[in-house]
Biotite code that builds the C-alpha atoms (Angstrom):
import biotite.structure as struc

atoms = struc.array([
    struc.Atom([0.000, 0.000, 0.000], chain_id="A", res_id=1, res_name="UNK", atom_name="CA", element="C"),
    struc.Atom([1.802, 3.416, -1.038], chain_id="A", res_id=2, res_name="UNK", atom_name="CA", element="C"),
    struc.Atom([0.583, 6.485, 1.243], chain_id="A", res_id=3, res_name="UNK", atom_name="CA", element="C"),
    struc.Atom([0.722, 9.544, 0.172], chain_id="A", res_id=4, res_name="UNK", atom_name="CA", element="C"),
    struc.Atom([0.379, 11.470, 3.599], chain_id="A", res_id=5, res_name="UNK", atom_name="CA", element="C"),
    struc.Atom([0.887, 10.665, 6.998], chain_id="A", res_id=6, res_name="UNK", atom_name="CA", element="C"),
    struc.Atom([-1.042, 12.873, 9.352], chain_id="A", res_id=7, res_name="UNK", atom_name="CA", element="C"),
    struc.Atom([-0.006, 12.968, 12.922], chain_id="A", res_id=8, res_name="UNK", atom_name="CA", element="C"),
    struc.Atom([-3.236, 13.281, 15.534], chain_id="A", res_id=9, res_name="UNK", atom_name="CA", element="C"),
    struc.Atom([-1.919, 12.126, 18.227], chain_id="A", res_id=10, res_name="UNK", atom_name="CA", element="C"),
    struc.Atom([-3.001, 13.653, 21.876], chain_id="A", res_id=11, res_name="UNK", atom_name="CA", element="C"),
    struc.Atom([-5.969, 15.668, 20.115], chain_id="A", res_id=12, res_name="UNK", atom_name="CA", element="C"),
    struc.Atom([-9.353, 14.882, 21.612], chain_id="A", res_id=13, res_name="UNK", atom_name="CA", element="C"),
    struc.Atom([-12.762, 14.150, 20.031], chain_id="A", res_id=14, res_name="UNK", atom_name="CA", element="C"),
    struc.Atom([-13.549, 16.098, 16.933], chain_id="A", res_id=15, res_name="UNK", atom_name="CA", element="C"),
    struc.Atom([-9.897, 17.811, 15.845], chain_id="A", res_id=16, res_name="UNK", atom_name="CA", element="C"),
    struc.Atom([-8.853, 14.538, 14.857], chain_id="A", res_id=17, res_name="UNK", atom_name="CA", element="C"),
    struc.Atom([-11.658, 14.172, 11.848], chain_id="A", res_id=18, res_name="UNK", atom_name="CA", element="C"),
    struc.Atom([-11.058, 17.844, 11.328], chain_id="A", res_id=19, res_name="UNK", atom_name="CA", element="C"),
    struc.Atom([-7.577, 17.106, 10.785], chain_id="A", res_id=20, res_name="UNK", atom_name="CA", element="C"),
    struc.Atom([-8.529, 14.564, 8.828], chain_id="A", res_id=21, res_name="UNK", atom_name="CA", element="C"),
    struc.Atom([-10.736, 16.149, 6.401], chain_id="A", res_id=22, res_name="UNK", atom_name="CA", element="C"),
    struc.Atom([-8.560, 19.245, 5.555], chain_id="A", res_id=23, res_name="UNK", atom_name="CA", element="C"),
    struc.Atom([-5.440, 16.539, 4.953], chain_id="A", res_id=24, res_name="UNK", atom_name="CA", element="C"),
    struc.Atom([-7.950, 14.567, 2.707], chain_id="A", res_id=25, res_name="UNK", atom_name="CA", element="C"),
    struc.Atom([-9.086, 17.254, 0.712], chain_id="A", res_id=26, res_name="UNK", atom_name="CA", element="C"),
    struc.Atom([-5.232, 18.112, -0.324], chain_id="A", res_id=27, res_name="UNK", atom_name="CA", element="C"),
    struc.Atom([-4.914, 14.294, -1.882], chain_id="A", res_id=28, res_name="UNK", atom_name="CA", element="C"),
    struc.Atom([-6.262, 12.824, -5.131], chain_id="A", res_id=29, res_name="UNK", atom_name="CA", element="C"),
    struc.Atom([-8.832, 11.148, -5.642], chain_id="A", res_id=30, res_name="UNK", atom_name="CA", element="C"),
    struc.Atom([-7.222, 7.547, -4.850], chain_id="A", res_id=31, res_name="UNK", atom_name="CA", element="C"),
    struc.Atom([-4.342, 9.150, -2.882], chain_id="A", res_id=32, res_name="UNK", atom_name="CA", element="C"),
    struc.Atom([-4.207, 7.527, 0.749], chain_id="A", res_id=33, res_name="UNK", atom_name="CA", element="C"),
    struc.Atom([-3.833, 9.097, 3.698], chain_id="A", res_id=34, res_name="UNK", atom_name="CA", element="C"),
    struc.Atom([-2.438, 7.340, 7.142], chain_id="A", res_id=35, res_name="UNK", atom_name="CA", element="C"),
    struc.Atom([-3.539, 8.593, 10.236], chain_id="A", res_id=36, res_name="UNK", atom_name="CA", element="C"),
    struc.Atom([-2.384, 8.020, 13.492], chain_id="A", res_id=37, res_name="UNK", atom_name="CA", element="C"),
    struc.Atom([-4.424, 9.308, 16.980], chain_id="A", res_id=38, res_name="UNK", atom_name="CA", element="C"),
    struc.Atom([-4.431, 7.968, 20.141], chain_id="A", res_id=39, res_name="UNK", atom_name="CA", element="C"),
    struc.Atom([-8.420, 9.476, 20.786], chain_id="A", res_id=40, res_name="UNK", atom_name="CA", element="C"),
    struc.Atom([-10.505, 6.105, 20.888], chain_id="A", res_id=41, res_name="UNK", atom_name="CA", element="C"),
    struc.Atom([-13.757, 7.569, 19.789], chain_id="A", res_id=42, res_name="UNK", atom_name="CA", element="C"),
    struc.Atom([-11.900, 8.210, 16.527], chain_id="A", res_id=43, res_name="UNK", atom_name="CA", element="C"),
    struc.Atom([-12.170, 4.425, 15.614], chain_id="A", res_id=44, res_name="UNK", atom_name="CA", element="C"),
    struc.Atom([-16.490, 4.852, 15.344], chain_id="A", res_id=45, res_name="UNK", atom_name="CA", element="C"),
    struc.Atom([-15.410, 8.324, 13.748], chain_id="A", res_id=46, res_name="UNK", atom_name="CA", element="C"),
    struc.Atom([-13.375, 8.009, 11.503], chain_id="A", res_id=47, res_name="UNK", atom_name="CA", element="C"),
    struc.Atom([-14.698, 4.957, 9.712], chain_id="A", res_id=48, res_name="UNK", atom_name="CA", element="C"),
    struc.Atom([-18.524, 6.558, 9.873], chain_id="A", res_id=49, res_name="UNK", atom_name="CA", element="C"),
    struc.Atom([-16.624, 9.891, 8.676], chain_id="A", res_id=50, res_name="UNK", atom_name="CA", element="C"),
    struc.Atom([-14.987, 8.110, 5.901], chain_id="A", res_id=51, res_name="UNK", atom_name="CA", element="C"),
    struc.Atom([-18.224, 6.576, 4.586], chain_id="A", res_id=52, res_name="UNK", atom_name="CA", element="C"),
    struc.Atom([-20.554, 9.472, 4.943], chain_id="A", res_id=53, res_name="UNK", atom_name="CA", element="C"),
    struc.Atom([-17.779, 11.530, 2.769], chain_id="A", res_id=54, res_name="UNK", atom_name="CA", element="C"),
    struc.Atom([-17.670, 8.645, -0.078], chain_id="A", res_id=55, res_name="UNK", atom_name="CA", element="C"),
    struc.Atom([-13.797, 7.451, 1.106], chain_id="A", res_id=56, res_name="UNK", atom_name="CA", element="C"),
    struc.Atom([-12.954, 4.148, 1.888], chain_id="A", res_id=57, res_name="UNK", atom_name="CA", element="C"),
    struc.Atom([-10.986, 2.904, 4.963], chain_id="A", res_id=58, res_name="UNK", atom_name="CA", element="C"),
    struc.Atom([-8.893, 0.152, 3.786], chain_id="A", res_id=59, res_name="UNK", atom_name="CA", element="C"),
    struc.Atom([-7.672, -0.300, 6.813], chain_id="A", res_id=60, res_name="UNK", atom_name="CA", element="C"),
    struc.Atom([-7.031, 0.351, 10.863], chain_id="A", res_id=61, res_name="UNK", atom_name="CA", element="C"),
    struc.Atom([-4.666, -1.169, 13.688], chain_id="A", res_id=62, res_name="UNK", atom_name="CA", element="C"),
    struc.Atom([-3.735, -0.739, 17.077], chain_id="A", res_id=63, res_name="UNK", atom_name="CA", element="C"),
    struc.Atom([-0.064, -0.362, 18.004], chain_id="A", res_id=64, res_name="UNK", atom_name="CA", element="C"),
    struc.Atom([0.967, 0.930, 21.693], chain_id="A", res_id=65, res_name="UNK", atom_name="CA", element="C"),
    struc.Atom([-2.076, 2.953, 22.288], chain_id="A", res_id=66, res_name="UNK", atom_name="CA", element="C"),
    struc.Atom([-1.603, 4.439, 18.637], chain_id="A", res_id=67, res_name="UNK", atom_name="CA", element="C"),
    struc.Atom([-4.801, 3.713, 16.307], chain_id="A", res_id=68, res_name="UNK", atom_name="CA", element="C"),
    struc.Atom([-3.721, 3.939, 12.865], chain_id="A", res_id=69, res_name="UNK", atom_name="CA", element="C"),
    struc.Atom([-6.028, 4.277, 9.546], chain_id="A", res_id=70, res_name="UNK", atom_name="CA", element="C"),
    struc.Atom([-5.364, 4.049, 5.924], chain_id="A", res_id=71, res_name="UNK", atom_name="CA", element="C"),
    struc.Atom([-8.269, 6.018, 4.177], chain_id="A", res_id=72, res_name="UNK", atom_name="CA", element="C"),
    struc.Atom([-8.573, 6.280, 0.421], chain_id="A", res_id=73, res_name="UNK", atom_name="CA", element="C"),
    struc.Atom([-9.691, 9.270, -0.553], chain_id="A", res_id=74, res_name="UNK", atom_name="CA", element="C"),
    struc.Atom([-12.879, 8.693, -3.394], chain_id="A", res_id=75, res_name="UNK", atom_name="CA", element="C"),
])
C-alpha cells in the first residue's frame, strides 16, 4: 500500500482529529491515501462513519501501543 500522507493526531481529543482529517484529505487525489495516526478512541467509530458518509474508503485500521492507525482512500 503506497501512502501519500501521513497525518499525525496524536493527543488531540474528540472532533480535531476528523477535522484534521478532512482538511489533509481534501489536499490528496482522488485515490491518494492518507495514514492517520491518533491515540483518541472515539476516533475508531469516527473516523470509519466519517470516511463513509464523505464517499472514502478505509482500507484499513490497527492498534499499536495505544496508537490507532487508519489508511483512508480518498474517493
Amino acid at each position: 500500500m503506497e501512502v501519500t500522507r501521513v497525518l499525525d493526531a496524536k493527543g488531540l481529543a474528540c472532533p480535531m482529529p476528523i477535522v484534521k482529517t478532512k482538511k489533509a484529505i481534501g489536499d490528496l487525489e482522488t485515490g491518494q491515501i492518507l495514514e492517520v495516526h491518533t491515540t483518541d478512541k472515539g476516533a475508531k467509530n469516527d473516523l470509519s462513519a466519517w470516511a463513509k458518509s464523505g464517499g472514502h474508503e478505509l482500507l484499513k485500521h490497527e492498534e499499536e501501543n495505544d496508537v490507532l492507525k487508519f489508511w483512508i482512500k480518498k474517493g
